[in-house]
Steps between C-alpha positions, in 0.01 A plus 500: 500500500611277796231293712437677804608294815276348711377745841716524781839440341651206321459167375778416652463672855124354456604159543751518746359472893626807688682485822306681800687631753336518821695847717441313834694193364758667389579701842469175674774313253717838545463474912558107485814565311618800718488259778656202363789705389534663841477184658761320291745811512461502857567122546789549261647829681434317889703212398784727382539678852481197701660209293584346811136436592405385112772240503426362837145506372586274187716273699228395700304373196766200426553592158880380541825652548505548047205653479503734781707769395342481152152561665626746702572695266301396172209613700515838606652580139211341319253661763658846405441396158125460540480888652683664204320290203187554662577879537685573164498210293148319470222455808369189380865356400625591874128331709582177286883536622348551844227196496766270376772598777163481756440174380878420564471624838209306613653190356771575770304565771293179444819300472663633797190428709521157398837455619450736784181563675214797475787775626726592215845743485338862295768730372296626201501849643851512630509450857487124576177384728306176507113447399259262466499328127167631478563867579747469211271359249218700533755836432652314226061494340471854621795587231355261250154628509697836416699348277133363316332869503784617333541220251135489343468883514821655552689723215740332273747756561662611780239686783806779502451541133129401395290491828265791582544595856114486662259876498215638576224217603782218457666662808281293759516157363882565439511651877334163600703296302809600667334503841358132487900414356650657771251370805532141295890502553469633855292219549692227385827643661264511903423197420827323492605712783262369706541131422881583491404635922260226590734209397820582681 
């Protein structure tokens, strides 16, 4: 006769530290990464229907007459790239795509306010307007603190694929979620309107 196994199921499963899952985490990685692909599709999608704007946009950050037309349109392409990974190929692959193209971004901005002053060319959403350095920056953190949620606690796969869409008592906090995202960009985009008004 065998040796019964010890209570509660293996050796094996005995030693090994199981993952919790916490339900409220989870809807809040699957909003962050709703919004961060919505975002990037949308920057993506704007810059497509008014490349005008987006290239007068980049020419005003004195990347050079080489790089220009690289930029213009490496970026949109690699933006679109983020939306689709983060939708159908991995969450956490496409928020580390997005931090490090964030990261690019701000590097930019910070460059071209050396050269340039606190009121910068913005094209990232098409239509070509100009903003304080600032105003820029501090959306560029709002998509990197998405980018973060999703990258500690998002799904490995894609949210199209893997992620459970938010029910029952997870509705509010996913309700609020979205909210504070949406009033958070609103914010940001009054804001540079209104420095973009009072400086003219």
């Amino acid at each position: 006769m065998g040796k019964p196994g010890p209570p509660g199921g293996s050796a094996s499963s005995m030693g090994r530290p199981r993952k919790i899952r916490l339900p409220m985490l989870d809807t809040l990685a699957f909003v962050a990464a709703v919004s961060l692909a919505a975002m990037f599709a949308w920057a993506a999608a704007a810059k497509a229907v008014w490349p005008a704007g987006w290239r007068g946009a980049v020419s005003g950050f004195g990347l050079g007459r080489r790089a220009e037309p690289f930029v213009s349109v490496a970026v949109p392409v690699v933006e679109l790239a983020v939306a689709l990974t983060i939708l159908w190929g991995g969450a956490r692959a496409g928020a580390a795509l997005a931090l490090a193209l964030l990261a690019a971004f701000s590097a930019a901005v910070v460059r071209a306010r050396s050269l340039q002053g606190d009121r910068l060319p913005c094209g990232c959403f098409g239509r070509a307007t100009v903003r304080d350095y600032r105003t820029m920056l501090t959306r560029n953190a709002v998509g990197g603190g998405l980018a973060a949620v999703v990258l500690l606690a998002g799904a490995r796969n894609g949210i199209a694929e893997a992620a459970r869409a938010p029910s029952g008592p997870e509705l509010l906090p996913a309700a609020l979620t979205c909210l504070g995202t949406v009033l958070a960009g609103w914010a940001l985009w009054r804001a540079g309107g209104l420095r973009g008004s009072g400086r003219r």
